[in-house]
N, CA, C and O of each residue as an XYZ file, in Angstrom:
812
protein
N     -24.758    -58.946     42.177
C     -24.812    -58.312     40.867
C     -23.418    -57.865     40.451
O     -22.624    -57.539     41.334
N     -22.994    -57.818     38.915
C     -21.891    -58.068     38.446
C     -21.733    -56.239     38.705
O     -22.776    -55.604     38.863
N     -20.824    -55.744     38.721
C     -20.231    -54.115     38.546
C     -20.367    -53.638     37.499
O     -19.634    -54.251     36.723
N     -21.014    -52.701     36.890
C     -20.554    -52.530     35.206
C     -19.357    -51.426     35.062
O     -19.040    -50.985     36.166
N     -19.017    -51.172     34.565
C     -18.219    -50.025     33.624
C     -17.932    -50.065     32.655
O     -17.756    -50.991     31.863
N     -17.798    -48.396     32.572
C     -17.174    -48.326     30.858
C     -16.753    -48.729     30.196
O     -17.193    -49.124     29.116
N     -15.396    -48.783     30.767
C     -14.016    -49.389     30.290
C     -14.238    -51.166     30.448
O     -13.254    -51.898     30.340
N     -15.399    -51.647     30.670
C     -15.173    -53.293     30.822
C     -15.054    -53.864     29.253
O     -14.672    -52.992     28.473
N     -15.215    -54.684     28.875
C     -14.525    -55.095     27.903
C     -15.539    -56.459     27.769
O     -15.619    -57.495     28.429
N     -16.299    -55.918     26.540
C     -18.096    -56.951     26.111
C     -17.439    -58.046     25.154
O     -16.391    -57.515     24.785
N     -17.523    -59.231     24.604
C     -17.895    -59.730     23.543
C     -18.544    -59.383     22.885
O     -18.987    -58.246     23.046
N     -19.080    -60.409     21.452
C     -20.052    -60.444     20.834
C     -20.750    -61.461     21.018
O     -21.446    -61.654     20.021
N     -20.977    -62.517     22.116
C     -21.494    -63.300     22.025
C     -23.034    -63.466     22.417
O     -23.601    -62.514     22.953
N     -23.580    -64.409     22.214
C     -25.160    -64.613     22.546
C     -25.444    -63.718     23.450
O     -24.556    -63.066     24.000
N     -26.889    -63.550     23.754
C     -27.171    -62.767     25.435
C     -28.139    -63.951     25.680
O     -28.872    -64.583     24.920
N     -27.869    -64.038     27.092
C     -28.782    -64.472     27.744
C     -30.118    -63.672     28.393
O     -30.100    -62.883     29.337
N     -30.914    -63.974     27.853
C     -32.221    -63.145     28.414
C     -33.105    -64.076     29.390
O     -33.248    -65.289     29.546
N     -33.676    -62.783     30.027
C     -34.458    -63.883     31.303
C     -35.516    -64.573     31.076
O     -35.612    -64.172     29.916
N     -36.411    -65.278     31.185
C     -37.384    -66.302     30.994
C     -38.313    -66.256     31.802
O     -39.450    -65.859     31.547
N     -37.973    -66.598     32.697
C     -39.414    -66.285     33.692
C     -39.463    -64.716     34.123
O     -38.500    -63.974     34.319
N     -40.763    -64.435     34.210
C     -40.830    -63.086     34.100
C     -42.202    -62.615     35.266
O     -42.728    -61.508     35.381
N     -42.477    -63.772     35.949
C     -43.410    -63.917     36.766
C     -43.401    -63.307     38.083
O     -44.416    -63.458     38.764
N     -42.370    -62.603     38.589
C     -42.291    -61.955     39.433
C     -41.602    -60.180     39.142
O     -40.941    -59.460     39.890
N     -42.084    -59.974     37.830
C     -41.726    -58.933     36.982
C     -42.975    -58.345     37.138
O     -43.991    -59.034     37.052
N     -43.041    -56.518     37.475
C     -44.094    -56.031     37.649
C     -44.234    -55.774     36.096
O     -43.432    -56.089     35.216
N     -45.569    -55.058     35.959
C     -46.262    -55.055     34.065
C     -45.136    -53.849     33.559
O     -44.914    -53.891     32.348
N     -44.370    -52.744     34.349
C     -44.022    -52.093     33.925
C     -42.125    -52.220     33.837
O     -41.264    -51.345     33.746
N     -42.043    -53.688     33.913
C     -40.660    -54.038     33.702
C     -40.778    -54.770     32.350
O     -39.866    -54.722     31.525
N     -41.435    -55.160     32.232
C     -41.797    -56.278     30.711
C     -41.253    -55.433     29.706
O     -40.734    -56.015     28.753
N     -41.254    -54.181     29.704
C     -40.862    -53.651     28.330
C     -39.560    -53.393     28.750
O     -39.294    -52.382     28.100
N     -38.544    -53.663     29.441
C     -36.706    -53.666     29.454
C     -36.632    -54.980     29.087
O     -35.468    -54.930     28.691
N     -37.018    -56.355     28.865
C     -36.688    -57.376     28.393
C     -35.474    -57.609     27.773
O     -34.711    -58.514     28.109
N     -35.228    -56.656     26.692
C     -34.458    -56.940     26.038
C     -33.394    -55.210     25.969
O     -33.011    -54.602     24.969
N     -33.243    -54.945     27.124
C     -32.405    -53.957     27.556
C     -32.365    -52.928     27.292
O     -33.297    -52.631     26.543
N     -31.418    -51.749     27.631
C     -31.827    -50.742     27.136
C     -30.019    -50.195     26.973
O     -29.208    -50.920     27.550
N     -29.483    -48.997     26.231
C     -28.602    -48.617     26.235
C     -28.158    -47.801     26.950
O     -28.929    -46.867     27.171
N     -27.162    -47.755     27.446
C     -26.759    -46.412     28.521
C     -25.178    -46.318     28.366
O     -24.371    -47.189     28.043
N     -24.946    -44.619     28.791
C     -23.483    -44.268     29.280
C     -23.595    -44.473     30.512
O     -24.384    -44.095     31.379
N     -22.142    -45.530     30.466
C     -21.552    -45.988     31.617
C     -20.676    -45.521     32.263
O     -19.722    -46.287     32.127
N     -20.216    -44.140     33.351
C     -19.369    -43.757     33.346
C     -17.804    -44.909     34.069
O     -17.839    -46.038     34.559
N     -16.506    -43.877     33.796
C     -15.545    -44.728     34.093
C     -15.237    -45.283     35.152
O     -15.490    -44.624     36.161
N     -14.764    -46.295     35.301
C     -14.853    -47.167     36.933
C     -14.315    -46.175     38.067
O     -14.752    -46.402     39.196
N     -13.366    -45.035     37.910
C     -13.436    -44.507     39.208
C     -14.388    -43.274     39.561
O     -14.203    -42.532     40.525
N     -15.487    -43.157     38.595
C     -16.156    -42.619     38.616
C     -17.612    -43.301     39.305
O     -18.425    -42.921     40.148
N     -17.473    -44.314     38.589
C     -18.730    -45.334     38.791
C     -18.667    -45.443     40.354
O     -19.644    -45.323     41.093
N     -17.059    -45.746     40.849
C     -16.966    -46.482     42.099
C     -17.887    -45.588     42.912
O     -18.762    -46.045     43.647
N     -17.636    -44.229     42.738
C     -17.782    -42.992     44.113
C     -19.141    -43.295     44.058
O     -19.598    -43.925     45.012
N     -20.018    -42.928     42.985
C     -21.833    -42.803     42.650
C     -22.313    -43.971     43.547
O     -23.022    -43.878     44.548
N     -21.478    -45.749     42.664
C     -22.069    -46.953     43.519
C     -22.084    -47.062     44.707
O     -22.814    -47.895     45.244
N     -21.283    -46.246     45.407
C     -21.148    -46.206     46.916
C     -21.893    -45.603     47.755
O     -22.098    -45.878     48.937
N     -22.586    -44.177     46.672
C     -23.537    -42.885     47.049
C     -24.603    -44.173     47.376
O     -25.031    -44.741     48.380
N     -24.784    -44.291     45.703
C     -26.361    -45.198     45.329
C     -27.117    -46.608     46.941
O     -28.170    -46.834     47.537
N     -25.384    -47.219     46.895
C     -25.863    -48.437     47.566
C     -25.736    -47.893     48.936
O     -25.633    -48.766     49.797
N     -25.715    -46.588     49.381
C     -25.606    -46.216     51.191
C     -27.054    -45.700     51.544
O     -27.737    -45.978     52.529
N     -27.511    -44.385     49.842
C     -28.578    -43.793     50.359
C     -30.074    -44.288     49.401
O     -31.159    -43.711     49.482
N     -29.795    -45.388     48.591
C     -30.713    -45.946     47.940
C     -30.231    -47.176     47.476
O     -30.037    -47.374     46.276
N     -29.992    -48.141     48.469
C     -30.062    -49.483     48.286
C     -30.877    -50.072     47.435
O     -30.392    -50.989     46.773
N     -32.418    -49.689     47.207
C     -33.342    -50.588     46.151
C     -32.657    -50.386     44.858
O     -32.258    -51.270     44.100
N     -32.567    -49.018     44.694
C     -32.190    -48.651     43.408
C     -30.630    -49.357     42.735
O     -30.184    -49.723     41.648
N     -30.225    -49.263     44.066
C     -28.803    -49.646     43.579
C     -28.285    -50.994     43.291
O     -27.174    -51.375     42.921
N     -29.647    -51.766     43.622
C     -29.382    -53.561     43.201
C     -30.089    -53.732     41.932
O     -30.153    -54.836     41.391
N     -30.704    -52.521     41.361
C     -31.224    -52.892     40.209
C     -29.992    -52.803     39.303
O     -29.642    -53.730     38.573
N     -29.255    -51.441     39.411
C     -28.467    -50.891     38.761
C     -27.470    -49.750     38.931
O     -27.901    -48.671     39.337
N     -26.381    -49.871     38.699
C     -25.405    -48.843     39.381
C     -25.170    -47.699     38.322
O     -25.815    -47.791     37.278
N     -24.472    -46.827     38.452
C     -24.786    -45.761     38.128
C     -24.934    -45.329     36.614
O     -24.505    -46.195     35.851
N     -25.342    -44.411     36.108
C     -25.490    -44.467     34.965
C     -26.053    -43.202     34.078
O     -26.348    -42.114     34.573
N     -26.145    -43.506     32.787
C     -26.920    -41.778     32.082
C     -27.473    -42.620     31.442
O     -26.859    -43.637     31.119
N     -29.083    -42.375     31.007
C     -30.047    -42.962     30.688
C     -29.563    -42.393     28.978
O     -28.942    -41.359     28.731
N     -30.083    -43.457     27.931
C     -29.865    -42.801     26.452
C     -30.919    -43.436     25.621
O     -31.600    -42.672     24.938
N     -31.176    -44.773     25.566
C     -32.039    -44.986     24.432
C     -33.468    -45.557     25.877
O     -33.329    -45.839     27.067
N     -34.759    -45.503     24.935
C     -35.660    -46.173     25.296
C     -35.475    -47.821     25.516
O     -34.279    -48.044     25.705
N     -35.991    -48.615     25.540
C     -35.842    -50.076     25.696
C     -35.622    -50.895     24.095
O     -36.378    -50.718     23.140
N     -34.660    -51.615     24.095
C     -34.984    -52.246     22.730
C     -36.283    -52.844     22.577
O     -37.119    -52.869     23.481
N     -36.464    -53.373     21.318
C     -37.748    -53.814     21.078
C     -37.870    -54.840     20.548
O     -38.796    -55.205     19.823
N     -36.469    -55.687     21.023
C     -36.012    -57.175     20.110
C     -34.685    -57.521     20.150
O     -33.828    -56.638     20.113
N     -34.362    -58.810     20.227
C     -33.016    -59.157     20.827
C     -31.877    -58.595     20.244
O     -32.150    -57.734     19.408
N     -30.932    -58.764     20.383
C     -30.007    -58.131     19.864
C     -29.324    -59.525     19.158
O     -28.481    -60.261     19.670
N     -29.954    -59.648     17.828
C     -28.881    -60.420     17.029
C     -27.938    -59.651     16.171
O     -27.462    -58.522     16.287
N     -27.811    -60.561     15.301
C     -26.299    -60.474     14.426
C     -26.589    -58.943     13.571
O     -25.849    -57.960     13.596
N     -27.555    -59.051     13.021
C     -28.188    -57.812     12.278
C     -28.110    -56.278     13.081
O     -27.644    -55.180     12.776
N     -28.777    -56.797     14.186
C     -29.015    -55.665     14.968
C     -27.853    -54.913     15.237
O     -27.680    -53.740     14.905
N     -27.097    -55.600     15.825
C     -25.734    -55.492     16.459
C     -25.118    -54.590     15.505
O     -24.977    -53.404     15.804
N     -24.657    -55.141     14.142
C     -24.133    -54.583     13.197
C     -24.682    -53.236     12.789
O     -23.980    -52.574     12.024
N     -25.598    -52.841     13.107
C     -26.536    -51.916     12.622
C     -26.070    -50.677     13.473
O     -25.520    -49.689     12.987
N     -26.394    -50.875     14.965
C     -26.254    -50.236     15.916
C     -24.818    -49.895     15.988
O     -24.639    -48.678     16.013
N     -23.507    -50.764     16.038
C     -22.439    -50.488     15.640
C     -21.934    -49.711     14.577
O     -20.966    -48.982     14.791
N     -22.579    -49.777     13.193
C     -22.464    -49.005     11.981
C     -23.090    -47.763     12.845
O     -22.294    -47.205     13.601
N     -23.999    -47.433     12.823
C     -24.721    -46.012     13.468
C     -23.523    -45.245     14.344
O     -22.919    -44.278     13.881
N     -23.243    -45.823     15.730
C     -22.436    -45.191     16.488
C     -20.615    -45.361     15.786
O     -19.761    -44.622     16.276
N     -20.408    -45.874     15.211
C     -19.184    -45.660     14.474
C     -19.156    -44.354     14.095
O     -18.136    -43.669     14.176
N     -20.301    -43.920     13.647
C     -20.025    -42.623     12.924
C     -20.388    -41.033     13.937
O     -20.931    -39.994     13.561
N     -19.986    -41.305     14.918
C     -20.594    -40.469     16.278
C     -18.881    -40.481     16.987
O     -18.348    -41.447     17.534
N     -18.233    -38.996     16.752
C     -17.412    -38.561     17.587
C     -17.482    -38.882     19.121
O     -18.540    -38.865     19.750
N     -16.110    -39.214     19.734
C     -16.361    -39.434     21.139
C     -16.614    -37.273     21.820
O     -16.320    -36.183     21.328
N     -17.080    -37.596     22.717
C     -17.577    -35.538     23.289
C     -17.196    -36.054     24.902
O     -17.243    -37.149     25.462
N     -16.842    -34.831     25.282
C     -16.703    -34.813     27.099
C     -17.831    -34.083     27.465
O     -18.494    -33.193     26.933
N     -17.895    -34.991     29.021
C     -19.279    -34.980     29.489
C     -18.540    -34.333     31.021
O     -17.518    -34.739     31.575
N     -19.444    -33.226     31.432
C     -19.329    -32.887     33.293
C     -20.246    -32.496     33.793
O     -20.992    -31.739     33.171
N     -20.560    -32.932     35.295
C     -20.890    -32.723     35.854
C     -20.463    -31.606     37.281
O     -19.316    -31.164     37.349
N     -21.305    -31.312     38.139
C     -20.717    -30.457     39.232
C     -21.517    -30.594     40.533
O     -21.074    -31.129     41.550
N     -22.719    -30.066     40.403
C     -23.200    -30.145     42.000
C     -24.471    -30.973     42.024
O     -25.456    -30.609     41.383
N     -24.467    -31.873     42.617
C     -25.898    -32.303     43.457
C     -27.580    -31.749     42.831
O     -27.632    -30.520     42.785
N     -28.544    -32.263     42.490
C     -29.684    -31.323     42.543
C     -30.809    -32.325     43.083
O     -30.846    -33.551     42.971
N     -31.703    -31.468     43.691
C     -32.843    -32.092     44.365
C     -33.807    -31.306     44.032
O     -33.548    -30.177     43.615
N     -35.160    -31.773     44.158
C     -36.038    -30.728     43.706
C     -37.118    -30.928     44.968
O     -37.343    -32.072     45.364
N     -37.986    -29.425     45.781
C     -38.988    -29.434     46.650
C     -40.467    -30.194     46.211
O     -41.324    -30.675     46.952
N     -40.426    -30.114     44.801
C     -41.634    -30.921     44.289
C     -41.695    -32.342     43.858
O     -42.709    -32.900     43.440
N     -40.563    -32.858     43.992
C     -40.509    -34.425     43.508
C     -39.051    -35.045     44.736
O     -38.186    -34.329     45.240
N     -39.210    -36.389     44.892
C     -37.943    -37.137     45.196
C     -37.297    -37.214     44.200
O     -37.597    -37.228     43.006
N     -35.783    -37.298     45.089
C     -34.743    -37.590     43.968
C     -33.702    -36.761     44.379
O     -34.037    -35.668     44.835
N     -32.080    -37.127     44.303
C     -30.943    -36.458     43.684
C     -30.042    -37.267     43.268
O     -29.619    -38.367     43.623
N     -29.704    -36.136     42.018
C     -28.674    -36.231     41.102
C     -28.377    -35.550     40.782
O     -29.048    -34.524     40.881
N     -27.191    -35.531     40.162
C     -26.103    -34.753     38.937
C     -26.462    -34.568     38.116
O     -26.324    -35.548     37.384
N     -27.227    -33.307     37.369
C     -27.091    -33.054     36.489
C     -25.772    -33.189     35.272
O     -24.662    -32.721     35.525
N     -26.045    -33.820     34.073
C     -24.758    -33.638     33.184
C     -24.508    -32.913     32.107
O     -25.453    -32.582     31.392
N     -23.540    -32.632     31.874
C     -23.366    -31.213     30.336
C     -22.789    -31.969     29.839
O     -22.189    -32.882     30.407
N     -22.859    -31.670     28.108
C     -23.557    -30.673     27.732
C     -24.590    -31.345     27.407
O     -24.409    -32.466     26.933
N     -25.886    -30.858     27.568
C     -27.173    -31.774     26.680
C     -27.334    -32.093     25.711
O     -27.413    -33.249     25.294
N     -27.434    -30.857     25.007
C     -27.271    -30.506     23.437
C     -26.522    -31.900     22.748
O     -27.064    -32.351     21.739
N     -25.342    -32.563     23.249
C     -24.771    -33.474     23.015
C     -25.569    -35.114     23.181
O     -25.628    -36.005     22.333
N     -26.029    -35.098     24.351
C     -26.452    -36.338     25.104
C     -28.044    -35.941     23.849
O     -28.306    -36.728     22.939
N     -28.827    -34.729     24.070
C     -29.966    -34.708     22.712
C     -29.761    -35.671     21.533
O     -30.351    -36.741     21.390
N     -28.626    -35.019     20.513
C     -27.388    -35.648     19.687
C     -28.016    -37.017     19.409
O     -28.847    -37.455     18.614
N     -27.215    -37.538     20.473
C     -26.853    -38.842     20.766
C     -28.204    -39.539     20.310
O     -28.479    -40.186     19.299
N     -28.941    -39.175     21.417
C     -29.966    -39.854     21.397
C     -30.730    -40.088     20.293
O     -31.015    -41.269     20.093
N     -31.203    -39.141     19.395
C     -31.317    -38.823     18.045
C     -30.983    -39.817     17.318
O     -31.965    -40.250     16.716
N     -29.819    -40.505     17.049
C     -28.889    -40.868     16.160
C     -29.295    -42.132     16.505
O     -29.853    -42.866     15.689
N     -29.025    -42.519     17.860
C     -29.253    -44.305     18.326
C     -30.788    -44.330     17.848
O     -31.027    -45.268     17.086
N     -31.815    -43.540     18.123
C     -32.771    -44.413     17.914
C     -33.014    -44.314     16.575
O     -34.215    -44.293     16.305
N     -32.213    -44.242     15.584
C     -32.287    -44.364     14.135
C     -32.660    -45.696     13.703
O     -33.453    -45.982     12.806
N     -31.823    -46.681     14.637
C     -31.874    -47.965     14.474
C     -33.280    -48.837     14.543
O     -34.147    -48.448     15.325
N     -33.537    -50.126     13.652
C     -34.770    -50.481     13.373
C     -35.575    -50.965     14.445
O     -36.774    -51.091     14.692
N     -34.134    -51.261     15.162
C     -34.453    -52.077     16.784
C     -35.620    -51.341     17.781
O     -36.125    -51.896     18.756
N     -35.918    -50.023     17.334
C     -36.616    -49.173     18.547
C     -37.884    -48.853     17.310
O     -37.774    -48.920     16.086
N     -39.219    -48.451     18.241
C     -40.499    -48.098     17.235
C     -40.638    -46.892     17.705
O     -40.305    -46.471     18.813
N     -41.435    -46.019     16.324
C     -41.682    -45.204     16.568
C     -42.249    -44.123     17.683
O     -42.180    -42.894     17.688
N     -42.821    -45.023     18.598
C     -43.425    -44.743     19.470
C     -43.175    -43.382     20.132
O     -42.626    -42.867     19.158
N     -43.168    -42.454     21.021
C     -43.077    -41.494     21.540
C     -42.439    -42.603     23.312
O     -42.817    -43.605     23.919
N     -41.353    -41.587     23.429
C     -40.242    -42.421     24.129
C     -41.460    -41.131     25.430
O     -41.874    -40.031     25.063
N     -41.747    -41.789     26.912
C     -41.882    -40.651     27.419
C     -40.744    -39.814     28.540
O     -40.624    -38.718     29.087
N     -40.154    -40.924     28.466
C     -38.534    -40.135     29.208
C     -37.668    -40.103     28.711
O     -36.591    -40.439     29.205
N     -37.866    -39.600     27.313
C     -36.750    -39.105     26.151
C     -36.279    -37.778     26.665
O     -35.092    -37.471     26.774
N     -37.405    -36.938     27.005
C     -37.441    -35.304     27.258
C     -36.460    -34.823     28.761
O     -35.989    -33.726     29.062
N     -36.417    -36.111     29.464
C     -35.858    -35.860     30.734
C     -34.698    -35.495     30.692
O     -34.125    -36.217     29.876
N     -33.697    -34.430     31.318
C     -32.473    -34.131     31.059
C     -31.558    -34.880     31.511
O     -31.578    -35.364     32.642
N     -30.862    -35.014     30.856
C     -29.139    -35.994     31.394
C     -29.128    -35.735     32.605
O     -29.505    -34.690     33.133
N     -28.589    -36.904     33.231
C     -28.208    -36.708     34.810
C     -27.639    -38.147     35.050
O     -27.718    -38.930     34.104
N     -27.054    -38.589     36.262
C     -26.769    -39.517     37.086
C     -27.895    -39.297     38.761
O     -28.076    -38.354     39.531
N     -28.359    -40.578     38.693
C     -29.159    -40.741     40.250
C     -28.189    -41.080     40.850
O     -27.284    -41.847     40.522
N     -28.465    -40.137     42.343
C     -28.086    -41.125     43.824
C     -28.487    -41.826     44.281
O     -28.081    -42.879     44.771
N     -29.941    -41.065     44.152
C     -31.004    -41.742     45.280
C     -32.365    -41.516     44.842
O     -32.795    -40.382     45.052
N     -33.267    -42.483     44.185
C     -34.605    -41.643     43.843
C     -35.620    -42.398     45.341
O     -36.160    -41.518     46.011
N     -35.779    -43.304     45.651
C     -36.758    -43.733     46.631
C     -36.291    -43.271     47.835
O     -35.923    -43.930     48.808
N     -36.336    -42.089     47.688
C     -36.109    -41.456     49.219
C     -37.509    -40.035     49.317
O     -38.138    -39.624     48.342
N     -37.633    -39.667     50.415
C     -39.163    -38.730     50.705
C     -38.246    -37.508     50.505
O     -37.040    -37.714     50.636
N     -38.764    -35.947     50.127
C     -38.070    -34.864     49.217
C     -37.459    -34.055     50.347
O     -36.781    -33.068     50.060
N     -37.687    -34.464     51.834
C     -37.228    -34.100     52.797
C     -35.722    -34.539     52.606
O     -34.907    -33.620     52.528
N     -35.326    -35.652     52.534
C     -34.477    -36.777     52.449
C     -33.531    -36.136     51.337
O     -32.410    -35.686     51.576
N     -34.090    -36.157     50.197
C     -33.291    -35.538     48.985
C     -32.512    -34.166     48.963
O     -31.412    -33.846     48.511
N     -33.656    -33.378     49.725
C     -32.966    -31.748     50.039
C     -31.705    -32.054     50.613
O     -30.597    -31.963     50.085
N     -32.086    -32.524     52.056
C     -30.677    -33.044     52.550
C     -29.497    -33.452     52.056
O     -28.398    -32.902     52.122
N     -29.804    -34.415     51.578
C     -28.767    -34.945     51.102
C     -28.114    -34.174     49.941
O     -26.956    -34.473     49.649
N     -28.856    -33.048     49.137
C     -28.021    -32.481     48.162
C     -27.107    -31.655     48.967
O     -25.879    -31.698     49.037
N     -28.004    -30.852     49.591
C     -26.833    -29.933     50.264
C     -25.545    -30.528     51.219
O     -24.624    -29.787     51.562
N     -25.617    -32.111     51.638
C     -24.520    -32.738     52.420
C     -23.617    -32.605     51.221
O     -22.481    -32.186     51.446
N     -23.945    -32.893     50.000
C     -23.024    -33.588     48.722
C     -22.558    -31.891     48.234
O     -21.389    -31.524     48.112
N     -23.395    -31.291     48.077
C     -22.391    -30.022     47.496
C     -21.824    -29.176     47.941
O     -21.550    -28.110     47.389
N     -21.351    -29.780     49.846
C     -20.517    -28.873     50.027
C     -18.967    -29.737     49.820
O     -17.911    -29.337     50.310
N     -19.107    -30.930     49.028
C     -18.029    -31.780     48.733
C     -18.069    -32.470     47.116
O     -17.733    -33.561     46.656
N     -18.628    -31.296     46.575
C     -19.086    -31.245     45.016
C     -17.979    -30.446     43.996
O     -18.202    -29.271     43.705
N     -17.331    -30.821     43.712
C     -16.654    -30.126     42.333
C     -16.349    -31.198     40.931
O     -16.564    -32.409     40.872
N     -15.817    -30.350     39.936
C     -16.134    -30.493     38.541
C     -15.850    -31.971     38.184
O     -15.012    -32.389     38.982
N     -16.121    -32.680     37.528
C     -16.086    -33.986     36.826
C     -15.943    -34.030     36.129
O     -16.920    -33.454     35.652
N     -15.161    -34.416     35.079
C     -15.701    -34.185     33.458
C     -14.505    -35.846     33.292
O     -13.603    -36.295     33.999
N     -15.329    -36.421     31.629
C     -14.912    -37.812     31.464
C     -15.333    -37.620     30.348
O     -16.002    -36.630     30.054
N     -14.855    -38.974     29.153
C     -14.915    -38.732     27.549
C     -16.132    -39.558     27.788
O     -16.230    -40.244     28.806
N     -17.407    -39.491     26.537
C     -18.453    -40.273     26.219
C     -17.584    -41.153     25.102
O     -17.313    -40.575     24.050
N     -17.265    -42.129     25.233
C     -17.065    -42.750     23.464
C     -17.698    -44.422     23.241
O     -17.509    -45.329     22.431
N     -18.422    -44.236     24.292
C     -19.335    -45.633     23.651
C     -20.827    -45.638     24.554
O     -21.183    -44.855     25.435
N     -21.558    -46.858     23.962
C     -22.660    -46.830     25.053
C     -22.763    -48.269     25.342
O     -22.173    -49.016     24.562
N     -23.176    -48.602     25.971
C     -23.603    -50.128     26.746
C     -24.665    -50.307     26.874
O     -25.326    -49.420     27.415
N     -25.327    -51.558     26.428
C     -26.472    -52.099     26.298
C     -26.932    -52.967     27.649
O     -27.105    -54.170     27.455
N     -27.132    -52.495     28.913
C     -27.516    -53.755     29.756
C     -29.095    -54.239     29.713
O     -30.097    -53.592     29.408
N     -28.918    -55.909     30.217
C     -29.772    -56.472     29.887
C     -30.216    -57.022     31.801
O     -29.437    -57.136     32.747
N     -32.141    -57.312     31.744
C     -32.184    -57.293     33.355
C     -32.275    -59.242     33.338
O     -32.880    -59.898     32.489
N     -31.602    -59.726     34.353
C     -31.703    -61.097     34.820
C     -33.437    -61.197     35.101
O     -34.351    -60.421     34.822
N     -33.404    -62.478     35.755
C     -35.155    -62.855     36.136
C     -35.133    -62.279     37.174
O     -36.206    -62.586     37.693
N     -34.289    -61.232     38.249
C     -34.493    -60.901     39.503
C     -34.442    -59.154     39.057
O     -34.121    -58.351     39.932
N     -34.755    -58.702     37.760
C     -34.698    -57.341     37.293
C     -33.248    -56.706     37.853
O     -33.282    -55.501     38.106
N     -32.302    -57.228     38.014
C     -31.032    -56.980     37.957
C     -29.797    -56.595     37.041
O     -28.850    -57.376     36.953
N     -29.810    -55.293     36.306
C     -29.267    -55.264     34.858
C     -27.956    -55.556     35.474
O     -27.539    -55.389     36.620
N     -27.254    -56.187     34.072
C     -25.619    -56.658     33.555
C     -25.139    -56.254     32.504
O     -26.092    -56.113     31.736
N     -23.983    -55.913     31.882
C     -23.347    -55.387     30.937
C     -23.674    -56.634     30.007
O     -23.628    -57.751     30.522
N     -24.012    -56.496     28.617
C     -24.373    -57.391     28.245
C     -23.426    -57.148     26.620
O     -22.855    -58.077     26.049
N     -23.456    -55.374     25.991
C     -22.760    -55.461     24.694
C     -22.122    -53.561     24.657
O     -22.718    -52.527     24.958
N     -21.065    -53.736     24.279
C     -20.385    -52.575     23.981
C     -20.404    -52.058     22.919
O     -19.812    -52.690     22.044
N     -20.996    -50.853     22.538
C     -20.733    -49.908     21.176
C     -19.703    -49.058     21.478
O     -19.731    -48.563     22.604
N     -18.639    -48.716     20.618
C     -17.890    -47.886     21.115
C     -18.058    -46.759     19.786
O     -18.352    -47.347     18.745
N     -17.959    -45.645     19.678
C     -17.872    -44.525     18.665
C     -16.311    -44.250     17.982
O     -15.163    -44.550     18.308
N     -16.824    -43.649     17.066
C     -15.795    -43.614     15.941
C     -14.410    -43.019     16.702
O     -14.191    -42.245     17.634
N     -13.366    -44.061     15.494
C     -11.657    -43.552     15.788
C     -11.642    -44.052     17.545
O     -10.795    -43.467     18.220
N     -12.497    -45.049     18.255
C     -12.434    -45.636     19.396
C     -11.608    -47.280     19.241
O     -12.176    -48.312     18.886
N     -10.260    -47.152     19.588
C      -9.444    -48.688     19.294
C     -10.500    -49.420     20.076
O     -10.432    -50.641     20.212
């Protein structure tokens, strides 16, 4: 699987979308046609991909690290679309984003980084799904707060641990938001950088 980052550098050209879809469980069918995310910057990305692929290998061949933002598109991304979605985030200031310590929770698997400020990443989200590309629908992990995963398929024993290994080697992060990335999943549910939005006064 290809690396993504921020800073990589998309075309505009066609996407290739996957075709066979036969070894796609029912609840992958709706990423078909990708979804948008902040990508943080490659030496940021590097440290997480390294977390991801040591203490959650499944997770980490789907996809490396990331902040979840729009629901799934709901249709390819042509010429229209594109333009649309680009006009929208043109008009969206780049904002700094940080993080700090580790979190795990006793009632669920999982750790990650929480990210600040929300209020912002809220924003965001707001604005992208303006576009015609997404339906009305009620998103149900719209409500979930910003974060980056390490590790979600691990047992909450596993997760405790591991937060407290990570925050005693946890301090501040902070990096500019000024675009989002659209990845798209291969026939092996493997997302790839597929198209770059970048936000306004972004060369």
């Amino acid at each position: 699987m290809t690396e993504l980052r921020s800073d990589q550098h998309v075309d505009g050209g066609a996407i290739d979308y996957a075709s066979d879809l036969s070894t796609w469980e029912s609840w992958q069918r709706a990423y078909l046609f990708g979804v948008l995310l902040i990508l943080p910057p490659a030496e940021i990305a590097e440290k997480f991909n390294r977390l991801r692929q040591r203490y959650d290998p499944a997770s980490a061949a789907i996809s490396p690290a990331h902040i979840s933002v729009s629901k799934p598109l709901g249709a390819e991304l042509n010429d229209a679309v594109r333009k649309e979605i680009s006009t929208i985030l043109s008009r969206v200031e780049p904002f700094e984003l940080h993080f700090e310590k580790p979190h795990a929770s006793p009632d669920y698997a999982g750790v990650s980084y929480p990210v600040y400020p929300q209020n912002a990443i809220d924003h965001l989200k707001q604005v992208v799904h303006r576009a015609s590309v997404f339906d009305d629908e009620e998103y149900e992990r719209e409500k979930i707060p910003a974060h980056m995963t390490v590790a979600e398929f691990i047992s909450i024993e596993e997760g405790l641990a591991l937060a407290r290994e990570l925050e005693s080697e946890a301090s501040r992060t902070t990096f500019t938001c000024d675009r989002l990335t659209l990845v798209v999943p291969d026939e092996q549910f493997q997302f790839h950088e597929a198209a770059c939005f970048t936000f306004g006064g972004v060369g």
